[in-house]
N, C-alpha and C positions, 0 to 999 in steps of 0.2 A: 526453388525458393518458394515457389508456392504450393507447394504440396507439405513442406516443412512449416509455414504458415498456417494453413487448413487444419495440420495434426496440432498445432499449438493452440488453436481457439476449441478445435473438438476436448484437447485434452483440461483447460480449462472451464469449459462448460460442464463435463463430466466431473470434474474436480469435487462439488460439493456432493455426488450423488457418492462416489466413495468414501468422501470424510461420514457421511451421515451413516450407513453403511458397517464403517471400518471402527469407527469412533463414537459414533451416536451423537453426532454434532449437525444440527441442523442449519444451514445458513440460508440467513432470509436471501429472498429471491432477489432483491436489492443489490445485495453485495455483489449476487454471481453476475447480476447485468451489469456492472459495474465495473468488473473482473474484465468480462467479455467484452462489451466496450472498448477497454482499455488496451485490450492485446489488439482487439480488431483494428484501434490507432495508430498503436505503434509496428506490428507489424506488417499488415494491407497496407494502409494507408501511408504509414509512415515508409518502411522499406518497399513496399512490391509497387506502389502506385509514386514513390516521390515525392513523399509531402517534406521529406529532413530537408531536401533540398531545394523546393519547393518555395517551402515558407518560413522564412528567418525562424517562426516563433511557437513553430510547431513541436520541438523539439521542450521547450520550456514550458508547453503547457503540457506535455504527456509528463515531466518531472513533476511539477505542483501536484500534479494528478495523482503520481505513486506515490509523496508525501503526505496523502491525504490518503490514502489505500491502506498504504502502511503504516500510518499512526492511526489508523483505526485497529488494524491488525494488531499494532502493542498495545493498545489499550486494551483488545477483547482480553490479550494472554495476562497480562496482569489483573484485569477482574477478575476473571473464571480463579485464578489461583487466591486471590482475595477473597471470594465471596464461595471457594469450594472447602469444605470442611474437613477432608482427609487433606490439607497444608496447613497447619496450625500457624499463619500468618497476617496477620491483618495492620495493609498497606494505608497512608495516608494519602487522601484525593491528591496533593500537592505531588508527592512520589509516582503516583500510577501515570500524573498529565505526562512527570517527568520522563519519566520512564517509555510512552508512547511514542513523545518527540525523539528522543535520543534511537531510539528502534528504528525510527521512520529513518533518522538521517543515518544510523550506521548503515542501514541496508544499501542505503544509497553511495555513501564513500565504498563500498563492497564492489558494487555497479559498477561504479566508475574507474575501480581497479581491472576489474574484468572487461569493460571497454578496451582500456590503454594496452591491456595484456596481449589481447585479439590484433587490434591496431600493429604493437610492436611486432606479434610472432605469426600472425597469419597475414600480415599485409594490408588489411580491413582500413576500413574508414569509419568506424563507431561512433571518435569524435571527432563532429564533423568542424570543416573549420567556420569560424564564425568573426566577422568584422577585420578579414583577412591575418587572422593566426591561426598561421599554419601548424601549432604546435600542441594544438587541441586545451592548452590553459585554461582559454577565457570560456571553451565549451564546457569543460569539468566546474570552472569555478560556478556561474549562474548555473547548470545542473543543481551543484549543491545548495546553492543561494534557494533554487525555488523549492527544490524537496525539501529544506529547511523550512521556506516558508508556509508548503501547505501542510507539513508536519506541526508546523505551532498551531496552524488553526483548528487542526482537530486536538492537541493536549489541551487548548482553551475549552473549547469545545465539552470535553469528556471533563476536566476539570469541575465545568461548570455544572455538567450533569451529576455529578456524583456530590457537591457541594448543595443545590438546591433539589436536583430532579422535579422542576417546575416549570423548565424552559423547554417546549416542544422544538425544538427546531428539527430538521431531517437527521441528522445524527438521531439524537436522543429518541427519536421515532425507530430508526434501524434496531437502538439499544435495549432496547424494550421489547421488540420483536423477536432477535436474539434471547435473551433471556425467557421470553415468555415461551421460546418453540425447545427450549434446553433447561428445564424446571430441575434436570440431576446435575448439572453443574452449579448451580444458584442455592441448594438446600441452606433452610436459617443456622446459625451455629446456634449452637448447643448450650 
């Protein structure tokens, strides 16, 4: 388990030096510590070291967390296609928030299918039980509940930035670092 651990944060760390590489996608150095972090949570921490079972609420803060990963993640793909000029498309800020949160939360009912899957057909404990059901329910529903919630904060978020681009918060600082290190995906249209 921990060698399977070790290759999944090596392989995530590496992650952005092949997109750049393969794709000519630069990703600030934020995101990938951020990446990394978050595997180092959930799988050290959370599986090799016992934090799921640990601490009630570990579990619901590594979810907020990929809700927040991944509606950044749908918001960069629906920019880069809005603001790239070989996609003759051009999305409204209200669509792109849309679109980030619904990305963040499919990914996540995805998750949670692949938990139960594991769970039913390899014997697994994915989801674990929580406030004595055993039936993993109430662990899939708050799962969703918080990837939902930290999915709306970043559609708020990015909404707000592409509506005023006046508000620095840490977002809007990543998104501008982004854009500014990928000037061939951003070209003005025409």
């Amino acid at each position: 388990m921990s060698a399977l651990v070790a290759s999944a944060i090596i392989l995530v760390t590496l992650s952005p030096f092949f997109i750049n590489k393969f794709f000519r996608v630069f990703i600030p150095p934020e995101f990938v510590l951020l990446a990394v972090l978050f595997v180092f949570a959930s799988l050290f921490l959370g599986e090799v070291r016992g934090y799921y079972t640990r601490f009630w609420w570990w579990d619901l803060v590594l979810h907020t967390g990929s809700g927040f990963l991944l509606g950044v993640l749908g918001f960069l793909l629906v920019h880069i296609m809005n603001e790239t000029e070989k996609i003759d498309v051009h999305m409204k800020p209200g669509f792109v928030a849309f679109f980030s949160f619904v990305f963040a939360v499919a990914v996540g009912a995805v998750w949670e299918i692949f938990e139960y899957s594991m769970d039913v057909f390899f014997g697994l404990n994915m989801q674990k039980e929580m406030l004595g059901d055993d039936s993993g329910l109430t662990d899939t529903m708050w799962d969703l509940i918080v990837d939902s919630i930290g999915a709306l904060v970043i559609a708020v978020l990015g909404y707000s930035y592409l509506k005023t681009s006046k508000n620095e918060s840490f977002l809007i600082k990543w998104m501008h670092s982004f854009i500014k290190n990928n000037p061939r995906l951003f070209k003005p249209r025409q």
